[in-house]
Residue, then its C-alpha position, 0 to 999 in steps of 0.5 A: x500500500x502506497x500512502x501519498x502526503x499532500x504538502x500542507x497549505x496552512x504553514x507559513x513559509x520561513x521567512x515570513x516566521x523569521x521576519x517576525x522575530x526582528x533580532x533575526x534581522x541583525x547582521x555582523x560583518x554582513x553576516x546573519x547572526x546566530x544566537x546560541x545563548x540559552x534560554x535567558x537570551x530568548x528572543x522574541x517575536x514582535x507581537x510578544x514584544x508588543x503584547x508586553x509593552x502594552x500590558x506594562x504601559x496601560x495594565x500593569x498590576x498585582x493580582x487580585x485587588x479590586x481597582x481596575x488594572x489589577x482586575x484586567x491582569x487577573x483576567x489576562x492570566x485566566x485568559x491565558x491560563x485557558x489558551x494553554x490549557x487547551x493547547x496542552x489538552x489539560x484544565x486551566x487548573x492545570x497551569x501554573x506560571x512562573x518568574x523563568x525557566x531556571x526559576x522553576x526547574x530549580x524549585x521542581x527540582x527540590x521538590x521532587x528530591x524530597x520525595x525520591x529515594x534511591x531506585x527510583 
């Protein structure tokens, strides 16, 4: 039996996604850089980078105080909590933020060590 796959028409080409990320754009000694860095050293999308600018310019505030921009960013972080949620097929119950990766490595980390015994 012969399967046949059909390219896929709903991906978007490569430069139209590198174009999205304007560090990309960045040349040394006419050359296209390479970001090798770790995570700390991400870089970003434009909408990102624009979605956070806004938030930090007009909604800025800690959780769960009842003025206005403290209501706005409880909402974002349910909002957001449901979105990934549903991409990773669980409950918005499910996700938990945190300040960055390393961050939260460390403290899963520990706290799985206190539980583990050797062999497991």
């Amino acid at each position: 039996m012969t399967t046949t796959v059909s390219p896929r028409t709903d991906v978007r080409p490569l430069d139209a996604i590198r174009a999205d990320f304007p560090a990309l754009a960045r040349r040394e000694q006419g050359q296209p850089v390479a970001y090798f860095d770790g995570p700390g050293g991400t870089q970003v999308p434009r909408a990102v980078a624009e979605a956070m600018t806004d938030y930090l310019f007009h909604h800025n505030a800690n959780t769960h105080w009842l003025y206005p921009t403290s209501a706005e960013t409880d909402a974002l972080l349910e909002q957001a909590r449901a979105v990934f949620a549903d991409f990773f097929n669980a409950t918005p119950a499910d996700v938990s933020f945190g300040n960055n990766m390393t961050t939260i490595a460390f403290h899963l980390a520990r706290g799985l060590a206190r539980g583990w015994r050797a062999g497991d």
